[in-house]
N, C-alpha and C positions, 0 to 999 in steps of 0.2 A: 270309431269303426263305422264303415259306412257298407250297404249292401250294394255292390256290382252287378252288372248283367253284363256279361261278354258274348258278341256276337259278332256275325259276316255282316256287310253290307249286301244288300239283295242287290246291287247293281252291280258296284266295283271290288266286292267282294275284299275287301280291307276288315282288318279286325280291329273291331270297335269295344271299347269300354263304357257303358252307361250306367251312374251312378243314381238308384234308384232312390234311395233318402239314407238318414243316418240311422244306427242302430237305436237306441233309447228311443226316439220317435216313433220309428216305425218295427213291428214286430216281425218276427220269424213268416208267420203268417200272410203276413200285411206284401212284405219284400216278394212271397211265394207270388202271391196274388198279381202281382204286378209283373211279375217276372212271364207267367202265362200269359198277361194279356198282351207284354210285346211280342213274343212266343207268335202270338194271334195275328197281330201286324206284318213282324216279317212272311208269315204263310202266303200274307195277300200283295207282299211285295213291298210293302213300307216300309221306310227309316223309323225305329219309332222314336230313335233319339231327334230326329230332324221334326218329326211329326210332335212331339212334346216343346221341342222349342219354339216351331210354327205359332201353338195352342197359346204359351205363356205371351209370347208377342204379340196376340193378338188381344190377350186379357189386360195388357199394359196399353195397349191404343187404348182400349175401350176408357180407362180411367185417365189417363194422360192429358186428355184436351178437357176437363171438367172447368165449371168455371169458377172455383178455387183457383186451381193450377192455373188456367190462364190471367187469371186478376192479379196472383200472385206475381208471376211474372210481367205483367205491364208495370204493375207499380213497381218492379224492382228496376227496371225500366226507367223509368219516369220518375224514379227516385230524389237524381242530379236535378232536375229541372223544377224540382220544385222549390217555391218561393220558403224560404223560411216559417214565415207567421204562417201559413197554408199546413206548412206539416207539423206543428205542433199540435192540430187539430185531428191528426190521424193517429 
C-alpha cells in the first residue's frame, strides 16, 4: 500500500498522482506531513513532484562522479587491455 497525493498541475493544470512513500515505512502521520508541505509548494506555484525529482537528481550528481565510481569505471574500462601477469596483481 503506498500513500498518494492527487493534485492539479499549477501550470497545465493536468491531474497528477504523486506517490509519497509506502505504508509500513512511513506513517499516517509522516504521509500527513508531507502531504501539507506539497500543499505548500503548489500555493507558491511549484510542481512538487517535478521539484522532488529535480532534488533527488541533483543528490545523485553529487555522488555519481566520486572517485570510487570513477576508478571503478576506468578499470572496467581498461580491463581488455590489460596484460595478463599485470592483472593477477590486482
Amino acid at each position: 500500500m503506498q500513500w498518494n497525493f492527487n493534485y492539479r498541475h499549477p501550470v497545465t493544470k493536468n491531474l497528477i498522482s504523486m506517490t509519497l512513500d509506502s505504508y509500513p515505512e512511513v506513517s499516517l502521520a509522516q504521509a500527513r506531513k508531507k502531504t501539507v508541505e506539497a500543499r505548500e509548494l503548489l500555493a507558491q506555484g511549484i510542481d512538487p513532484k517535478a521539484q522532488r525529482n529535480e532534488l533527488q537528481e541533483a543528490k545523485r550528481a553529487e555522488t555519481e562522479h566520486t572517485f570510487e565510481n570513477v576508478a571503478t569505471a576506468w578499470l572496467e574500462l581498461k580491463k581488455d587491455s590489460v596484460t595478463p601477469a599485470y592483472a593477477e596483481d590486482i
